[in-house]
N, C-alpha and C positions, 0 to 999 in steps of 0.2 A: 660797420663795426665801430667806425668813431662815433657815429652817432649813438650808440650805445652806449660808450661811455659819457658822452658829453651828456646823455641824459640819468646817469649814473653818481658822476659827481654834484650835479643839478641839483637830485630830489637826497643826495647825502645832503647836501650842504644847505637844503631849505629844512630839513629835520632837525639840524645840529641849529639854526638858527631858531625856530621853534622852540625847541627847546630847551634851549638859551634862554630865551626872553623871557618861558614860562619860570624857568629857575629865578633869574631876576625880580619876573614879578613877586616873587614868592616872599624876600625880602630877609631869607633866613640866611646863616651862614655859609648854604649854600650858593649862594646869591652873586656871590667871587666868581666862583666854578664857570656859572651861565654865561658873563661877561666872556669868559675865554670860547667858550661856542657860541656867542654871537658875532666873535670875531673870527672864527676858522669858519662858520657857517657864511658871511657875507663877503671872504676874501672867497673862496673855493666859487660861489654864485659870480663875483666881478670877474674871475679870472675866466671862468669858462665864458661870458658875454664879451670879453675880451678876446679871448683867444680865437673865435669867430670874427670875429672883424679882421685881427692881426694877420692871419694865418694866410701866405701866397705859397704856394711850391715853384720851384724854381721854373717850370714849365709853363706858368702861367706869366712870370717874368718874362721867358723868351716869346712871349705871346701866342706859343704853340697848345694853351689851354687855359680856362676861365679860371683865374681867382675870385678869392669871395667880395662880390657885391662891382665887380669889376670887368670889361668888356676885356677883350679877346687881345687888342690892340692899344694897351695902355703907354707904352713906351715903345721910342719910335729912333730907330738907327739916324746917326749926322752923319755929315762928311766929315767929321770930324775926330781924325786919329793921331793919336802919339805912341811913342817908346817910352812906358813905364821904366823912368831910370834906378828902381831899385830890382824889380824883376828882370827886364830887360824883355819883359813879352810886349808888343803892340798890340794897345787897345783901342778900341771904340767909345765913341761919347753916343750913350741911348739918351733918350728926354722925352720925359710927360708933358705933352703940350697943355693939359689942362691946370699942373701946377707948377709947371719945369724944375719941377725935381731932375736931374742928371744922375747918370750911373754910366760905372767905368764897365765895359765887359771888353773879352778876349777880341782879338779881330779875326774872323775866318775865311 
């Protein structure tokens, strides 16, 4: 179903840019107008090529499933726990060895 939209928004926003341009080329006063669809037409194209790269659900955080373009086992538990002194919950330090980005999770 996402895939659907994702190629939904896709072939909107390659129309809107099409058609943008063609307006522009045109050089009339409608030629304003086209600028603003060439700009909803290549935000709507970057966001959706974005939004594929960006997009983990949290399950592939806890490593219990594949994020996109990402193995199984990205982040990986320390021994290393404290007392969050504003919540007061004990967390865990996870870390990506390949960039050692760190994240705080619950400890269970």
């Amino acid at each position: 179903m996402l895939q659907l939209i994702r190629i939904g928004i896709s072939a909107g926003s390659a129309l809107l840019l099409i058609i943008g341009l063609a307006l522009v080329a045109t050089g009339m006063p409608a030629g304003f107008s086209g600028l603003w669809l060439v700009l909803i037409g290549g935000v709507g194209l970057v966001a959706v090529a974005f939004e594929r790269m960006r997009y983990r659900s949290e399950l592939a955080e806890r490593g219990k499933a594949e994020g996109a373009g990402e193995g199984v086992h990205r982040f990986r538990p320390t021994e290393e726990r404290f007392m969050d002194p504003t919540t007061r919950e004990r967390l865990r330090v996870w870390v990506d060895p390949a960039s050692g980005e760190r994240q705080y999770r619950p400890d269970e």
